[in-house]
C-alpha positions as CSV (number, residue, x, y, z in Angstrom):
1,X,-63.4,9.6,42.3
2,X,-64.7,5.9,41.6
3,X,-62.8,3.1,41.3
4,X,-61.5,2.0,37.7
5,X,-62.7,-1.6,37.3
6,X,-60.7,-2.4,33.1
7,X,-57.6,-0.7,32.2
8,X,-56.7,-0.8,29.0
9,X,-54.8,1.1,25.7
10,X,-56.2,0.8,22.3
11,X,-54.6,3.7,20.8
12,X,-52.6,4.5,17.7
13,X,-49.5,2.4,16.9
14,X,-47.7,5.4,16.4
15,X,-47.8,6.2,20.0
16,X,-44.8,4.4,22.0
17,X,-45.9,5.0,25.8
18,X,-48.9,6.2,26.8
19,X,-50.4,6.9,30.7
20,X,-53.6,5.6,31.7
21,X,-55.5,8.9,32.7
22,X,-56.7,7.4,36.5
23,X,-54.5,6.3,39.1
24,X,-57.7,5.3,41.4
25,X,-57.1,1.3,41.5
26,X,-58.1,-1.6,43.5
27,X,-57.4,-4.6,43.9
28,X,-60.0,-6.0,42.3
29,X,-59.1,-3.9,38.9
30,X,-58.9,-5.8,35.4
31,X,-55.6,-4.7,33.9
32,X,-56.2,-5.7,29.9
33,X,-52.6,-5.7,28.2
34,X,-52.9,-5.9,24.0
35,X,-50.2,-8.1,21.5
36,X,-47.0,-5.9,21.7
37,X,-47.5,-4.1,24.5
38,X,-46.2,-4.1,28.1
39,X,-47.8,-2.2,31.0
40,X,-45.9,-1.0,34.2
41,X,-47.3,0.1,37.4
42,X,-45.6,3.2,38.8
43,X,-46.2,4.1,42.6
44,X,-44.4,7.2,44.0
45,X,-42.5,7.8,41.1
46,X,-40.9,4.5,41.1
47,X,-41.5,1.4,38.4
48,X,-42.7,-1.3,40.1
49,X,-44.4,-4.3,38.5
50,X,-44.1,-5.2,34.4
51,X,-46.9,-7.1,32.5
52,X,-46.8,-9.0,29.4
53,X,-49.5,-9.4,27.1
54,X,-52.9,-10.9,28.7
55,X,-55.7,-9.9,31.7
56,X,-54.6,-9.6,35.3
57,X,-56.6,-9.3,38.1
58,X,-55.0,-6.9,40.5
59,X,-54.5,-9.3,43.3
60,X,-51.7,-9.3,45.9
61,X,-49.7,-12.9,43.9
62,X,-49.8,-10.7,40.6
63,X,-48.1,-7.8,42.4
64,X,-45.8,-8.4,44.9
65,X,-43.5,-5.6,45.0
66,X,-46.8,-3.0,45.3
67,X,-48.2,-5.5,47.6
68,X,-45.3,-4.8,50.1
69,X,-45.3,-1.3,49.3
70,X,-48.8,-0.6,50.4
71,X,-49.4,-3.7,52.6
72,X,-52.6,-5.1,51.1
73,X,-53.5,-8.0,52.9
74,X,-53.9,-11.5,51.0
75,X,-57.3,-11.8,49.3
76,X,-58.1,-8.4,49.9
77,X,-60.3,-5.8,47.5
78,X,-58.8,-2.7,48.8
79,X,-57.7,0.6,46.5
80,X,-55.0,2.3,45.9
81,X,-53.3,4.8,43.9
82,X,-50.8,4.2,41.6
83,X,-50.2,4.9,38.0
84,X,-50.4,2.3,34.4
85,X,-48.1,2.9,31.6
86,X,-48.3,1.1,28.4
87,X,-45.5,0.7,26.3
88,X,-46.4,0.2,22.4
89,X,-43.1,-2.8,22.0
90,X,-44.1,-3.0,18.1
91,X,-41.3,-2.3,15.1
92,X,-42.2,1.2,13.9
93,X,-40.7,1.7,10.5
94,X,-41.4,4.8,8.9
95,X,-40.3,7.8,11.5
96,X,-39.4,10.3,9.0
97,X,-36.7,12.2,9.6
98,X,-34.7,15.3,7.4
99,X,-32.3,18.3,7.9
100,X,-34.5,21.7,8.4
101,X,-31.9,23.6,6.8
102,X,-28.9,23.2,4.3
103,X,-25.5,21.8,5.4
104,X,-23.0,24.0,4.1
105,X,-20.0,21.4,3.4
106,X,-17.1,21.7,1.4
107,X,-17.0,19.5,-2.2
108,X,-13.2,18.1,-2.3
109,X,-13.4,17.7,-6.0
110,X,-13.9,21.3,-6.4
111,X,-13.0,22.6,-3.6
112,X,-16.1,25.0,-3.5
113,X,-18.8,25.3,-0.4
114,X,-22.3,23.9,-1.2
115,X,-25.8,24.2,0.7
116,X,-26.4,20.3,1.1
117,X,-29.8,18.9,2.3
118,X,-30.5,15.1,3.4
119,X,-33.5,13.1,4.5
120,X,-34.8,9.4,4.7
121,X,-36.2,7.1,7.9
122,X,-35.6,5.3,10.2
123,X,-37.2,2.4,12.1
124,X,-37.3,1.9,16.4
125,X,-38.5,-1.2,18.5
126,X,-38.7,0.2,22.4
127,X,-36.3,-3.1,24.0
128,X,-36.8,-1.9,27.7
129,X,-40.2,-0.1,28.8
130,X,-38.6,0.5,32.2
131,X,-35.4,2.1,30.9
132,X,-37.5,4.0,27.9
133,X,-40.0,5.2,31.1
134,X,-37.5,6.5,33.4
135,X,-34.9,8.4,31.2
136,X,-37.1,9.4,28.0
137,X,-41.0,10.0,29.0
138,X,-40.3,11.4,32.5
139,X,-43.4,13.7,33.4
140,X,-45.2,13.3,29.9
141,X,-48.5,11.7,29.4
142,X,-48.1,10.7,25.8
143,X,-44.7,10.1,23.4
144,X,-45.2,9.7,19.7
145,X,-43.1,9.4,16.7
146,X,-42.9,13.5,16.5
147,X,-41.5,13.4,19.8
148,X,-39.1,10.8,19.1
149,X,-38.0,12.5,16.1
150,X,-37.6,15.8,18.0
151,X,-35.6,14.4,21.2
152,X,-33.6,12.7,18.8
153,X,-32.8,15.2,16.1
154,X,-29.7,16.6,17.3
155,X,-28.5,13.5,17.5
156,X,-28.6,12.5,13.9
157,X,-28.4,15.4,12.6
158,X,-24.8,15.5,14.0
159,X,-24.1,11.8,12.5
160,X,-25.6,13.1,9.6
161,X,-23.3,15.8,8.9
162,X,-20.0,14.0,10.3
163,X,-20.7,10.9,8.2
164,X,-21.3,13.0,4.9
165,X,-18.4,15.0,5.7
166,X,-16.2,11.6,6.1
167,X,-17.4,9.9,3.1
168,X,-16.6,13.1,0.7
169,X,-13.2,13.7,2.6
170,X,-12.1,10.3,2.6
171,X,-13.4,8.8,-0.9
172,X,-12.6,12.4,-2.5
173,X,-15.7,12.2,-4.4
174,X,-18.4,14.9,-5.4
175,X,-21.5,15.8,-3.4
176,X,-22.9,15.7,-7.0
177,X,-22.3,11.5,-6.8
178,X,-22.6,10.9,-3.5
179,X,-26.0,9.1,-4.0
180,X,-23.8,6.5,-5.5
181,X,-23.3,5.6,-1.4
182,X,-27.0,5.7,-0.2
183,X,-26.4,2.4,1.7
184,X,-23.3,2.4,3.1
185,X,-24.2,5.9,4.5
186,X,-27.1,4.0,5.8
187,X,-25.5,1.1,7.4
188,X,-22.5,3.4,8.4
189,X,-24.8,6.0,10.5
190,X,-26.8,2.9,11.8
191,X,-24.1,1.9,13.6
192,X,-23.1,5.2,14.8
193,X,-26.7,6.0,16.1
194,X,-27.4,2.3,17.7
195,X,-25.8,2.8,21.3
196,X,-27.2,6.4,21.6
197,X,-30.5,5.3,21.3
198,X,-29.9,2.1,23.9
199,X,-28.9,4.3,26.3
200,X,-32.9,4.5,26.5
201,X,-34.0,1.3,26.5
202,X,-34.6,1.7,22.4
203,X,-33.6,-0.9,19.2
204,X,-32.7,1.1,15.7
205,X,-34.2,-1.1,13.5
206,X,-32.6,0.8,10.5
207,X,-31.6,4.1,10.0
208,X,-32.4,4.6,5.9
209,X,-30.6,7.8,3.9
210,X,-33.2,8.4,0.9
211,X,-31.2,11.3,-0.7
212,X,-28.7,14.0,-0.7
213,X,-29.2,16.8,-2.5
214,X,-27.9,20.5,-3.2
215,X,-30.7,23.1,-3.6
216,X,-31.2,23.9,-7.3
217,X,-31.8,27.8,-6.6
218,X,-28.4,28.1,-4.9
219,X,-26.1,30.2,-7.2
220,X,-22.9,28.1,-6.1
221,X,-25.0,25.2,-7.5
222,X,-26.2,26.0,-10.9
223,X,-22.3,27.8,-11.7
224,X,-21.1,23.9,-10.9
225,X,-23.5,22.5,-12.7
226,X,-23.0,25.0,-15.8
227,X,-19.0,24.5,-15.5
228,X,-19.5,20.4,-16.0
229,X,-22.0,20.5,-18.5
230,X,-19.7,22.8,-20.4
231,X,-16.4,20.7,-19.5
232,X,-19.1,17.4,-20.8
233,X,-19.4,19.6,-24.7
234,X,-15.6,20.4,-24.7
235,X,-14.5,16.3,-24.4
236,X,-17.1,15.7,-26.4
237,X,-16.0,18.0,-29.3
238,X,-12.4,17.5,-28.5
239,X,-10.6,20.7,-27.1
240,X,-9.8,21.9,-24.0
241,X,-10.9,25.3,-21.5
242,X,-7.4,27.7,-23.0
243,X,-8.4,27.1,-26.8
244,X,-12.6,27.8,-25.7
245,X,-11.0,30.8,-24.6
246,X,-8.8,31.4,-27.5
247,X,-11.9,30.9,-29.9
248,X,-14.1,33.5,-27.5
249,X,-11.1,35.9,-28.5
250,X,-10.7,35.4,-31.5
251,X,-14.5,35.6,-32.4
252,X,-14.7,38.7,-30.1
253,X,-12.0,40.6,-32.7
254,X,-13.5,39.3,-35.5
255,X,-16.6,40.7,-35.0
256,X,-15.1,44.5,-33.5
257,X,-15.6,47.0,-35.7
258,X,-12.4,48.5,-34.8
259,X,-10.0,45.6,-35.4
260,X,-11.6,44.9,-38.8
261,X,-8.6,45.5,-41.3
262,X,-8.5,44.9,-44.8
263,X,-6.4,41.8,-47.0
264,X,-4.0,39.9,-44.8
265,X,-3.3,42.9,-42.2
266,X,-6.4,42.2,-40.8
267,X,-5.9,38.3,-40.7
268,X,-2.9,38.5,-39.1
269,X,-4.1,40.7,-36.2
270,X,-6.2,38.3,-35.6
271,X,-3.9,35.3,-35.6
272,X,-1.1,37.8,-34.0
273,X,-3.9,38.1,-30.7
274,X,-4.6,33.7,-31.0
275,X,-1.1,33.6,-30.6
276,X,-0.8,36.0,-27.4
277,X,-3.0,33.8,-25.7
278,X,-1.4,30.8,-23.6
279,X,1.4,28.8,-24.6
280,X,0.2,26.1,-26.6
281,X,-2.8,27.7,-28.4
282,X,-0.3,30.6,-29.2
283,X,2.3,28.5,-30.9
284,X,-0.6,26.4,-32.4
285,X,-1.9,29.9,-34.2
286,X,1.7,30.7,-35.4
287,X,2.2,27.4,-37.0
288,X,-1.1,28.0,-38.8
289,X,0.0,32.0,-39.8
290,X,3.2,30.6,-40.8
291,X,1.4,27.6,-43.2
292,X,-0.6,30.5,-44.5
293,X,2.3,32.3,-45.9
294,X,4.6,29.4,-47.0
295,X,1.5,26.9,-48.0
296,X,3.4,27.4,-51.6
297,X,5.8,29.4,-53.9
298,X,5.4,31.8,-56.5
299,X,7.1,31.9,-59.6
300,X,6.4,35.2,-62.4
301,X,5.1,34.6,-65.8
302,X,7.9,34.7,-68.5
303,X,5.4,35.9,-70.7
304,X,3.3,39.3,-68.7
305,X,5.6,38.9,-65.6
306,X,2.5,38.2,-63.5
307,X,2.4,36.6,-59.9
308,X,1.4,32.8,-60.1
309,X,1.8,29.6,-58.2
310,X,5.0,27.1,-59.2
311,X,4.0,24.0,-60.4
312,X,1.1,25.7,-62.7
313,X,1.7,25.4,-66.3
314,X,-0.8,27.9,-67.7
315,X,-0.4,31.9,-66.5
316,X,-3.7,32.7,-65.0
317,X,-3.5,36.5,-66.5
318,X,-1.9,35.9,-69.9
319,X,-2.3,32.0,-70.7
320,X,1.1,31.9,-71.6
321,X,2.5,28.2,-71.3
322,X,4.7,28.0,-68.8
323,X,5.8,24.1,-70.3
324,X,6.8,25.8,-73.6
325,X,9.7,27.3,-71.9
326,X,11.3,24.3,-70.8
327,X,10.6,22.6,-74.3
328,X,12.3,25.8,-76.0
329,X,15.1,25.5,-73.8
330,X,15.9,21.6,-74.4
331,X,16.2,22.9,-78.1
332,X,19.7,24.9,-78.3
333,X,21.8,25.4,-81.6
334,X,25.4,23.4,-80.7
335,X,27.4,25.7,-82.5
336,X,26.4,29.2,-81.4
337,X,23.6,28.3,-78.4
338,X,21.0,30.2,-79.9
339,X,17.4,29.2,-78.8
340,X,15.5,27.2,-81.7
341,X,12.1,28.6,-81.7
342,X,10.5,26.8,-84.2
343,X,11.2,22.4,-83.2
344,X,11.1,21.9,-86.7
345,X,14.2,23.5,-88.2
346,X,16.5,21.7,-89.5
347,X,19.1,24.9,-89.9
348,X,20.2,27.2,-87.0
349,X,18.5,30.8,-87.7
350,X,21.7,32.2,-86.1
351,X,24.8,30.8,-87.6
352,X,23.3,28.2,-90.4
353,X,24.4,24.8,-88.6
354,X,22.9,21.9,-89.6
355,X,20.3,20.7,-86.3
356,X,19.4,17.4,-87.9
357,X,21.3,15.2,-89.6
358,X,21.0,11.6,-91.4
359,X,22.6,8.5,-89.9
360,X,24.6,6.9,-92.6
361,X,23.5,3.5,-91.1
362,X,20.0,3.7,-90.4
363,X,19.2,6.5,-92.2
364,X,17.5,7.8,-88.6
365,X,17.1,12.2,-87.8
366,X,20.2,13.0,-85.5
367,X,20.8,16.3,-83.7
368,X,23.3,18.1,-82.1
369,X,26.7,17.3,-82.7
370,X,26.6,14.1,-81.9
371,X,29.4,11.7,-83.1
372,X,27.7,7.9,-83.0
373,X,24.2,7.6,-84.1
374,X,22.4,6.7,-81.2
375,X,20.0,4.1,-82.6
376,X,22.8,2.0,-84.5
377,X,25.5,3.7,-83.2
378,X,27.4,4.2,-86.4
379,X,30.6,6.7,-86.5
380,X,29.4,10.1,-88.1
């Protein structure tokens, strides 16, 4: 195998560590190392040297700890084996990152169980190739964001859920507004996932929540969702889930073939069943029977005996003035009490007593048996 003169990695930034395919080397090798990379020689399995950004000549000063690994003499071109690792150090902002299935979590507002999905990004800086090397990459030859995402999705899935679960249990709100709290989730499960990922020699930039969501198919879902939007029409209109119900009744026996009865028997069925149903509708629909029936009082007509409202003056059947009675009985004869048809007469028709009579003063129309005129009061 010939001798690799230039290493170097000019790959895609989404790749965070990447092996150099040769380990033929020699001292004489041109190790190239890009802005925000680092390189690391591994000999036997172990990390040895670390190289910043710039161009080394493999030479004995440049690596020491190889140098007394292999023993290469001072000034030397001889080769070795050993293998170059580049480590891509750049902030990589947009690892996507989601739940593959549905959360089933409990809503404490309505204390029913809904599917809930979640998914956003997240951003990494690799802090310590060596560290990242050793405990993540191990025996791979290339590590990506897809891998990162995999090795790390049980992980934050786990958050995930426990951080959801926390903020709906302890701020008793409704999956339905908990996208109201985007970024405190955010900053919340950024801080829960930082020391995991350290443990690897990797920085969490941010760790973003773009949404939370229940699946609109899911039955659980759309009976919520139909529940508030009919809870939303009812404070709208103004009344509350027993009198919906009462109405749903009421309409249900109003339109039954079987309950239709004729004149009031029928109506008060129908009230009688409004006022079966709970408490305060009940009492609400015998209030409004009981205004039905005592709205008003009846009086008969003097004249046809007929059935008519008090306080009308004219019978609606006969036309008989109902005022005329009152007049007629203001107008009395004082001697034998006989009712004076006719306002006009001046004579009794019963017993011949004079009704009106002349004031001996004022010369004024006096009736009754009155004994002092009442406009000049004069003794009659």
């Amino acid at each position: 195998m010939a001798i690799v003169e230039v290493v170097k990695y000019n790959g895609s930034p989404d790749v965070f560590a990447w092996k150099f395919p040769s380990e033929e080397l020699g001292t004489w090798t041109q190790l190239i190392v890009n802005e925000s990379q680092e390189a690391i020689l591994f000999k036997g399995g172990e990390a040895l040297d670390v190289f910043g950004r710039g161009r080394y000549t493999l030479e004995t000063p440049n690596i020491p700890i190889l140098n007394n690994i292999i023993n290469l003499p001072f000034g030397g071109k001889s080769p070795f084996t050993a293998e170059v690792w580049y480590v891509n150090k750049v902030n990589s902002l947009d690892i996507k990152w989601g739940t593959p299935s549905p959360i089933q979590l409990q809503d404490p507002k309505y204390q029913i169980f809904v599917p809930v999905r979640s998914f956003g990004q997240f951003g990494i800086q690799i802090d310590d190739s060596r560290k990242f090397l050793i405990k993540l990459v191990g025996t791979l030859s290339v590590l990506d964001k897809d891998s990162i995402v995999k090795f790390f999705r049980g992980v934050y899935l786990t958050k995930v859920k426990d951080a959801i679960s926390s903020y709906l249990i302890h701020k008793k709100i409704s999956i339905l507004e908990i996208n109201a709290y985007l970024e405190e989730l955010s900053d919340s499960l950024k801080e829960k996932i930082q020391p995991v990922l350290e443990e690897y020699g990797i920085k969490l930039v941010n760790f973003l929540v773009n949404d939370i969501s229940v699946p609109e198919e899911d039955e659980t879902v759309k009976q919520l969702k139909a529940a508030l939007a009919k809870k939303a029409e009812m404070d709208i209109v103004g009344y509350n889930y027993v009198q919906q119900r009462s109405f749903d009744t009421l309409e249900g026996a109003a339109t039954n073939q079987a309950a239709a009865q004729p004149g009031l028997m029928g109506a008060g069925i129908g009230l009688g069943l409004g006022a079966g149903i709970g408490g305060a509708m009940g009492s609400q629909f015998a209030g409004l029977a009981q205004n039905i029936n005592t709205s008003y009082e009846t009086i008969n007509c003097p004249s046809c005996g007929n059935v008519m409202e008090k306080g009308k003056r004219f019978c609606g059947s006969c036309g008989y003035d109902t005022q005329k009675v009152k007049e007629d009985e203001s107008k009395k004869c004082p001697n034998c009490n006989a009712a004076i048809e006719n306002s006009n007469s001046k004579f009794c028709p019963e017993c011949g007593v004079p009704l009106l009579r002349k004031c001996p003063g004022c010369n004024c129309d006096i009736a009754g048996n009155s004994k002092f005129c009442p406009e000049c009061g004069t003794k009659l």
